[in-house]
C-alpha positions in Angstrom: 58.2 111.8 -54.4 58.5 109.7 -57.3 57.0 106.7 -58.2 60.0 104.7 -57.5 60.9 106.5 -54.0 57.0 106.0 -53.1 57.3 102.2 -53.4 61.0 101.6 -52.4 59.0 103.7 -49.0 56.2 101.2 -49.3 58.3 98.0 -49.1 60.9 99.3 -46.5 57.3 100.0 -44.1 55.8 97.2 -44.9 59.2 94.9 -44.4 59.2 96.9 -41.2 56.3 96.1 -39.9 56.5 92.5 -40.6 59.6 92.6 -37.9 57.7 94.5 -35.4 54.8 91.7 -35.7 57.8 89.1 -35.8 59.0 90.8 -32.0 55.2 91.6 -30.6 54.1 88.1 -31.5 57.6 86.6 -29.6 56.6 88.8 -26.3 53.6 88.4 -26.3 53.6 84.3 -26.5 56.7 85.0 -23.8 54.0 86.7 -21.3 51.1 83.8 -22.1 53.6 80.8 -21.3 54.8 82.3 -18.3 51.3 83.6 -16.9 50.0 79.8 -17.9 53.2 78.4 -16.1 52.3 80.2 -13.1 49.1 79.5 -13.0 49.1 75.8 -13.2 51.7 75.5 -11.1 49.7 77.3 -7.9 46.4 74.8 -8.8 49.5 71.8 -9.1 50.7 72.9 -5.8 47.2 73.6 -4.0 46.0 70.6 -5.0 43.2 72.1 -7.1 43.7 69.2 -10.2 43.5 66.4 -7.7 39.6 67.7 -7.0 39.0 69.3 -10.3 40.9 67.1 -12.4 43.3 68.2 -15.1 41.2 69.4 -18.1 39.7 71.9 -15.8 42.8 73.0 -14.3 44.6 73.6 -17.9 41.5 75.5 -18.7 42.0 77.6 -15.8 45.5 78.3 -16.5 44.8 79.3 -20.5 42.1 81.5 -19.3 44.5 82.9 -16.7 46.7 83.1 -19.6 44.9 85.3 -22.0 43.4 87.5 -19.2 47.2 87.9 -18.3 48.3 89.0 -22.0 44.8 91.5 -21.9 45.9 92.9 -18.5 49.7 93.3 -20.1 48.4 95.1 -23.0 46.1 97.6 -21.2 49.2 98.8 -19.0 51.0 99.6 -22.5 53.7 96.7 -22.0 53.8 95.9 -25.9 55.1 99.4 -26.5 58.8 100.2 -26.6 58.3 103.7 -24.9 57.1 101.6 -22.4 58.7 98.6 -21.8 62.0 99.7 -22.8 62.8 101.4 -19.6 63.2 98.4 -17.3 61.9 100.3 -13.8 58.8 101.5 -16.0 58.7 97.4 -17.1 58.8 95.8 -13.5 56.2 98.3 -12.0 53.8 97.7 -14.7 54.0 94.4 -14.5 53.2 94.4 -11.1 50.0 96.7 -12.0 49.2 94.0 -14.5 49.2 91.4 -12.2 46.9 93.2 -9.9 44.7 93.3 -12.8 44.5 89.6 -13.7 43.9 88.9 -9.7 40.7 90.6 -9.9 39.7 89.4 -13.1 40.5 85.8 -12.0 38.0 86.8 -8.9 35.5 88.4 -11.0 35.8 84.5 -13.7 35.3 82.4 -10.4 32.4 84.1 -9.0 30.5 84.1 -12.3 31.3 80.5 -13.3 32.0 79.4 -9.9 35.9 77.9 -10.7 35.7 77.4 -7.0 39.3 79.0 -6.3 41.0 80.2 -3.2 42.5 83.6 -2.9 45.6 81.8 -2.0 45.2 80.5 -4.7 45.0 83.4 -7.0 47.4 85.4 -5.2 50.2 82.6 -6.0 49.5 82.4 -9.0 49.9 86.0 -9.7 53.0 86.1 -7.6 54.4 83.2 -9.8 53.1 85.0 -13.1 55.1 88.2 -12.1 58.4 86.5 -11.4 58.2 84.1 -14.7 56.8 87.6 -16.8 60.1 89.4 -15.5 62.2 86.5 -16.2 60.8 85.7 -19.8 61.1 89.9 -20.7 64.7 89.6 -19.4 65.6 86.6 -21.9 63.9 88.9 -24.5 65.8 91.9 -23.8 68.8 90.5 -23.7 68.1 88.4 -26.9 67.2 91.8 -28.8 69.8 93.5 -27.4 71.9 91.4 -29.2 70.2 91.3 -32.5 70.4 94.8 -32.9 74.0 95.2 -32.0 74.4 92.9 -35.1 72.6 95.1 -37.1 68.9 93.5 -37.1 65.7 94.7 -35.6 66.8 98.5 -35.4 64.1 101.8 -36.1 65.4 104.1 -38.8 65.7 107.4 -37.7 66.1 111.0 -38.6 67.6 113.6 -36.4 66.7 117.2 -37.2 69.6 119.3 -36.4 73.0 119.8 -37.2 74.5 121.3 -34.3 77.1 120.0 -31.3 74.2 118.1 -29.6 73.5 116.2 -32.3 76.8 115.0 -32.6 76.5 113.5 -29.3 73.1 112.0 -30.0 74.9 110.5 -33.4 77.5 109.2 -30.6 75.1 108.3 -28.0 73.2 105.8 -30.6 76.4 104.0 -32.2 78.1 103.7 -28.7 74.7 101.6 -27.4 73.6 99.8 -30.8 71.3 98.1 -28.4 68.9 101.0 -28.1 67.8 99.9 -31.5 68.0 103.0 -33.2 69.5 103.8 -36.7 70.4 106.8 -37.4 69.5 107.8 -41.4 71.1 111.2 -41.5 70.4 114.5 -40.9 68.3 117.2 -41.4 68.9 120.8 -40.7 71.8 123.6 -42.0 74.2 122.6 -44.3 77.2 124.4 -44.0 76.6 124.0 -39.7 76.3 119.8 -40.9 79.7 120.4 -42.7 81.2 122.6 -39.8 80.7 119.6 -37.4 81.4 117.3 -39.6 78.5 115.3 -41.1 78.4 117.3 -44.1 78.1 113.9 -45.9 75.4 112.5 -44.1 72.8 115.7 -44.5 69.7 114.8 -45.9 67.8 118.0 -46.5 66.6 121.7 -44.9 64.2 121.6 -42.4 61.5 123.2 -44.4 61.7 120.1 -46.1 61.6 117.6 -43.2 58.5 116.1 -43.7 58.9 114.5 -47.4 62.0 113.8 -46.8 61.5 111.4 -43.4 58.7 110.1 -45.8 60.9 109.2 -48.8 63.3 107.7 -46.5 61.0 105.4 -45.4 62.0 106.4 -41.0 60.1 105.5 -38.5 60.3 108.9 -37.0 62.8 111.9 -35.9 64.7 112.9 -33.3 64.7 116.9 -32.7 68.1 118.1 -31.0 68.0 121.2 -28.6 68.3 123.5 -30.9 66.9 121.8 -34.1 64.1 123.9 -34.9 62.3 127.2 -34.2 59.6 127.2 -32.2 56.8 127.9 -35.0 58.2 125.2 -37.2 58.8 122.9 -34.5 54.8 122.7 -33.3 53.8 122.6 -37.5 56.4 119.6 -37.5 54.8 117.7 -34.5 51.6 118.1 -36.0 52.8 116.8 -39.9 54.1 113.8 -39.0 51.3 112.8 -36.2 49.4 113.2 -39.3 51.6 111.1 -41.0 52.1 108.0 -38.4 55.5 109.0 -38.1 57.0 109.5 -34.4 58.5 112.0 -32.6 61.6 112.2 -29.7 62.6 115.7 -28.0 66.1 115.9 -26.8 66.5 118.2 -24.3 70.0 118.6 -23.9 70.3 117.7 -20.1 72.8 114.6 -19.6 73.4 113.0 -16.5 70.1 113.5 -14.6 68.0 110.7 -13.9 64.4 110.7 -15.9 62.8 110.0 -13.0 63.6 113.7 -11.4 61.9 115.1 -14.1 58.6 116.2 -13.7 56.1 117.3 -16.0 54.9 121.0 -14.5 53.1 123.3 -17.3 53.0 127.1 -16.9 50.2 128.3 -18.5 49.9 125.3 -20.5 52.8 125.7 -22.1 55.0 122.1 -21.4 57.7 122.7 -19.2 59.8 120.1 -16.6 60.7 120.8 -13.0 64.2 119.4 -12.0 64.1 117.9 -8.5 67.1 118.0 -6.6 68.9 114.4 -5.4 67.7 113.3 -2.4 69.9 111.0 -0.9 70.3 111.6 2.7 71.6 110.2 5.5 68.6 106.9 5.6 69.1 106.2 2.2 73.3 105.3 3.1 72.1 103.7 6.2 69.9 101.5 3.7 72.2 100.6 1.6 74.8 99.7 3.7 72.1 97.3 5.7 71.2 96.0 2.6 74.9 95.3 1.4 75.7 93.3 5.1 72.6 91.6 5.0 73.0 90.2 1.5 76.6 89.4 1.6 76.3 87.7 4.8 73.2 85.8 3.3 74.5 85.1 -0.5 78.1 83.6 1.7 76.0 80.9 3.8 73.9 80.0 1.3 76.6 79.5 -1.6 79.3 78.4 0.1 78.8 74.6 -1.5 79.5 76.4 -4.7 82.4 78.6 -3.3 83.8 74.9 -2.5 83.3 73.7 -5.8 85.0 76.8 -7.8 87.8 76.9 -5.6 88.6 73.2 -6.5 88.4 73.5 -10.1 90.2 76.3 -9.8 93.0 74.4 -8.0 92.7 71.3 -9.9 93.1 73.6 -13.7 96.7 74.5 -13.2 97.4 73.8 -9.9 97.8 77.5 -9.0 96.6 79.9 -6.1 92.8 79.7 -6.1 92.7 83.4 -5.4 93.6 86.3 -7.5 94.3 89.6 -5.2 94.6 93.0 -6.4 95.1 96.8 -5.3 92.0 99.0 -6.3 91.3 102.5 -5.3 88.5 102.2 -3.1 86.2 105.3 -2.0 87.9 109.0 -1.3 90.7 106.8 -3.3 91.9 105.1 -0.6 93.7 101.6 -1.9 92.7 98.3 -1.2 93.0 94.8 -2.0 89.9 93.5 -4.2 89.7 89.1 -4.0 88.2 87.4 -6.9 88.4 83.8 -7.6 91.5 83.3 -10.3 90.9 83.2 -13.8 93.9 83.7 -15.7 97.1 82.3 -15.8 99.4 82.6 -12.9 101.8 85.1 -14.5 98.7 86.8 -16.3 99.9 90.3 -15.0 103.6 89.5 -16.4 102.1 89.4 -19.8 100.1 92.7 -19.7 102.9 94.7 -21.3 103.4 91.8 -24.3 99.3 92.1 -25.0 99.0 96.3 -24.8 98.7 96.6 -28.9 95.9 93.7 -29.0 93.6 96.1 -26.2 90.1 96.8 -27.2 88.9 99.1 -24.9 89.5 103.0 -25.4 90.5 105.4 -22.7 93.3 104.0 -20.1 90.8 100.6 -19.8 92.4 97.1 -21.3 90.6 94.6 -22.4 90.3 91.9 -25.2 87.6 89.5 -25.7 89.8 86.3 -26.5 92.5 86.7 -24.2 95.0 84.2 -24.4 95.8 84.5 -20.4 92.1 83.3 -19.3 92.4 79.5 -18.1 89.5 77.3 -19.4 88.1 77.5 -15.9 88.7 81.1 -15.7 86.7 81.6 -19.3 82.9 79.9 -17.3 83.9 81.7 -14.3 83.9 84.7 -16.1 80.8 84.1 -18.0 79.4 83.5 -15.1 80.2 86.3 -13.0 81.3 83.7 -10.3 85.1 84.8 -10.2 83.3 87.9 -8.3 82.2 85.8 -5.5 84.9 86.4 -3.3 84.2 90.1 -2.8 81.3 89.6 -0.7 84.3 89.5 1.7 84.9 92.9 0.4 81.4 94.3 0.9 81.7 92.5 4.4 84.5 94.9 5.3 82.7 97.7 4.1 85.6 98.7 1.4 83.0 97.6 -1.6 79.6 97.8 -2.0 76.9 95.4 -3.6 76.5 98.2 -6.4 78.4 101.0 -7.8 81.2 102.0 -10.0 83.9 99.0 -10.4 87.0 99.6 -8.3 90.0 100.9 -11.0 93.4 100.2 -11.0 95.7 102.8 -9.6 97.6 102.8 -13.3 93.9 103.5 -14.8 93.0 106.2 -12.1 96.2 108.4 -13.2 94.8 108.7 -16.5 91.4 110.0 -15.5 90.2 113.4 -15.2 89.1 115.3 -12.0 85.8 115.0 -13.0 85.6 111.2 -13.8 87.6 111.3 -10.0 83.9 111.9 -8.8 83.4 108.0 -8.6 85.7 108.0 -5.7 82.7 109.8 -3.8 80.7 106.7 -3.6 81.9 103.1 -2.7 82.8 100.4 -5.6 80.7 97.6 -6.6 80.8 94.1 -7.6 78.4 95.4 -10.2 77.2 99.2 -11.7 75.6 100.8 -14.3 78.1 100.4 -16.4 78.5 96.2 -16.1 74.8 96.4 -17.1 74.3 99.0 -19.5 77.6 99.1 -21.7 79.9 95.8 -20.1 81.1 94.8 -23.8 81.4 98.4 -24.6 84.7 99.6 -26.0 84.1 103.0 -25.8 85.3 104.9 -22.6 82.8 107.9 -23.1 80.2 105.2 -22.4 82.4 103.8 -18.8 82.6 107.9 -18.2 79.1 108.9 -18.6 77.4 105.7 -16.6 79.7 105.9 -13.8 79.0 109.6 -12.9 75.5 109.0 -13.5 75.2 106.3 -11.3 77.1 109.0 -8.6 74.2 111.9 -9.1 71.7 109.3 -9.1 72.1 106.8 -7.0 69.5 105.0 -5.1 68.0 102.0 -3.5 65.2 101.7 -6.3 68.3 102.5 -8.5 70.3 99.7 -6.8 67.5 97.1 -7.3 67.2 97.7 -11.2 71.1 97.2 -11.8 71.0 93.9 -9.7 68.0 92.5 -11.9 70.5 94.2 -14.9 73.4 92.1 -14.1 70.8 88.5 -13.3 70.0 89.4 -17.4 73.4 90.0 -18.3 74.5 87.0 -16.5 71.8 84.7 -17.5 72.3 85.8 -21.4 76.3 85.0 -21.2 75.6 81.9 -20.0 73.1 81.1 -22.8 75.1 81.9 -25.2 78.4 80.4 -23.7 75.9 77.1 -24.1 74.3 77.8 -27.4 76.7 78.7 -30.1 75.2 82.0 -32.0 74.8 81.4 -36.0 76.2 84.2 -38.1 74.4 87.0 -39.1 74.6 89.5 -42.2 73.5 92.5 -41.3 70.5 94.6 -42.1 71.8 97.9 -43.1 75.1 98.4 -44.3 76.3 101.0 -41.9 79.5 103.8 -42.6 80.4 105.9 -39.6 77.1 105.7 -37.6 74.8 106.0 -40.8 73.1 103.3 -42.8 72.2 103.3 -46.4 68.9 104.8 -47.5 68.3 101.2 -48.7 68.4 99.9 -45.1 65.9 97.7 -43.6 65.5 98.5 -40.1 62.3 98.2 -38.2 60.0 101.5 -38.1 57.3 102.4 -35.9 59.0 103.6 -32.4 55.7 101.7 -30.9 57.5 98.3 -31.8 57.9 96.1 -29.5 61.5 96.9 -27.5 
């Protein structure tokens, strides 16, 4: 490299790791104030200040505080490979917990704190639910940084085939992952061929100086980047070099968590498990769907109350909106949902088709002039959904799964997207949490069929602690108007500039 490529390297690194300091230090003081708010709010509720007074009880919770952010670290929860994978996230944090309950034991035997395992124990169960609460404002808040450009990894894929097409695809369709693609490296005339002749950086013999003088945080191999030789010579180069390192491997659609690690003759391989949802695990989640409907009806039917009278009391319309949706094995049905557009909101459709926003047979637009002031907080708020708990009651929805389509969107879909019919609709899915703002339809396509293949209780849980986050984000937003932002890296189909900013180590905080 030359002297000018080494320092314009330099500065994009060391800008890069000032933002990954910026994010660890915001997580990190996240996970102390909730593991001190947890803490002092068992002794507050045990009484343990009235006998100990309230120096020694805010010394118990900042030492419970940094043993908390210790027992985070050592479970790897400052790492994006880690904590960016939100069933990885919650189980760790759990584990972490554990941890600071026995170092809390170990502190009061030693210096004799004189605390109660009750004690401990709810203050660990507090910790957890704050932790988890705090990490979903995070996520939510860097998810939204980095679809405005800020706070994302530059990234080099090597190869230049099909597959890394869709990994180009995959990256600009969820901006949230965080990652930037630079360009490519690999085959020329195979980058032109699929077109992305103009965004090919180099061969891949010389892969190495090039992700250096580029200043990426790493690369990306695609199936069929490499040969085999050069690919273990590559891994071991940029180790050497602090530089990261992601193997696709070309299977879409199956959940990571049926992949299992099984070497053969030390050479890495991965077993594919089968699904395994039988017969208990439909049982389950049709318990589960009565059980919390019937709950979540009683308990927020002061709130029902309320909505359906400022519903009423905006326009003076019906309080209900009802709809035909194809249901499971397509079967129609009506879906309820508390009304939040104008009365003759379905009139209008035909006058608004050239303003949609969404691709594919979907419509949507984000300002649309047919939502009712009350109809734009219920929306934000996910309360218009309410009503089909009735739904789930009468077993034609479900708590989670795909949302029910239209019967004018279903004609437009193809036999394989048809597959979504095999489970029952949700109020919320995959796709509310993952890609809800999403235009793209390859995005509704590929995390509705997922969710069919992979579908499970565990999976269930995750999505509903998805759409809390989602909800809870709106709403803050809704409340706190969001500044404008320039972004980073000045992006041109998919690719920013060399001279982009984004954040670099993949180990940054995510």
């Amino acid at each position: 490299m030359t002297g000018w490529d080494q320092t314009a390297s330099a500065g994009r690194v060391a800008r890069a790791f000032a933002r990954q300091t910026k994010l660890r230090l915001f997580l990190v003081a996240g996970d102390a104030t909730a593991v001190f708010l947890g803490t002092f709010a068992s002794l507050q509720l045990s009484s343990f200040s009235m006998f100990h007074g309230e120096v020694r009880t805010l010394a118990v919770a900042t030492v419970a505080a940094t043993a908390g952010v210790w027992a985070m670290r050592s479970q790897g929860l400052l790492l994006a490979r880690v904590s960016a994978v939100r069933a990885v996230e919650i189980t760790r944090t759990a584990r972490a917990m554990a941890i600071l309950a026995g170092v809390m034991m170990i502190l009061d035997r030693i210096f004799r704190i004189d605390l109660y395992l009750r004690q401990i124990g709810l203050a660990c169960a507090l910790s957890f639910v704050l932790v988890c609460a705090s990490r979903s404002r995070y996520r939510s808040w860097l998810g939204h940084a980095r679809k405005r450009g800020e706070y994302r990894r530059s990234t080099a894929i090597i190869g230049t085939d099909k597959a890394t097409v869709q990994l180009i695809d995959l990256f600009n369709t969820h901006r949230d992952i965080g990652i930037a693609v630079t360009g490519v490296i690999g085959d020329p005339d195979e980058a032109a061929a699929n077109g992305l002749g103009s965004h090919w950086l180099c061969g891949v013999e010389h892969a190495e100086t090039m992700v250096a003088r580029i200043g990426a945080s790493g690369v990306i191999v695609s199936p069929s980047g490499l040969q085999t030789n050069r690919l273990n010579e590559l891994i071991r180069n940029l180790h050497a070099a602090g530089r990261h390192i992601h193997l696709a491997t070309g299977i879409s659609g199956i959940d990571a968590r049926r992949l299992r690690p099984l070497p053969l003759a030390h050479e890495p391989l991965f077993y594919v498990e089968a699904p395994t949802l039988g017969k208990a695990q439909v049982v389950a989640k049709r318990c589960f769907d009565v059980v919390f409907a019937s709950v979540a009806l009683v308990l927020l039917s002061p709130v029902l109350l309320v909505v359906a009278l400022a519903v009423k009391l905006g326009d003076g319309g019906p309080v209900l909106f009802r709809q035909t949706r194809v249901g499971r094995g397509g079967r129609l049905f009506a879906v309820f949902k508390f009304r939040s557009m104008a009365v003759n909101a379905e009139r209008q459709l035909a006058q608004l088709s050239d303003a949609n926003e969404r691709q594919g047979p979907l419509f949507k637009i984000v300002k649309d002039p047919r939502v009712t002031r009350v109809g734009k907080f219920l929306r934000e708020s996910s309360l218009d959904e309410l009503p089909q708990l009735v739904n789930v009651l009468a077993g034609q929805m479900s708590l989670v799964g795909p949302r029910p389509a239209l019967p004018t969107e279903v004609v437009n879909f193809s036999p394989a997207l048809r597959k979504r019919e095999l489970v029952l609709p949700g109020i919320t899915g995959l796709w509310q949490v993952e890609a809800r703002d999403n235009p793209s339809f390859e995005a509704y396509r590929r995390l509705d069929l997922f969710y069919v293949e992979n579908w499970s209780i565990t999976l269930d849980l995750f999505i509903i602690v998805g759409t809390v986050e989602q909800i809870v984000g709106r709403l803050f937003r809704t409340i706190l108007p969001q500044r404008e932002h320039k972004p980073e890296a000045a992006i041109a189909d998919g690719f920013p500039s060399w001279s982009t900013e984004t954040t670099g180590p993949d180990d940054q905080v995510a």
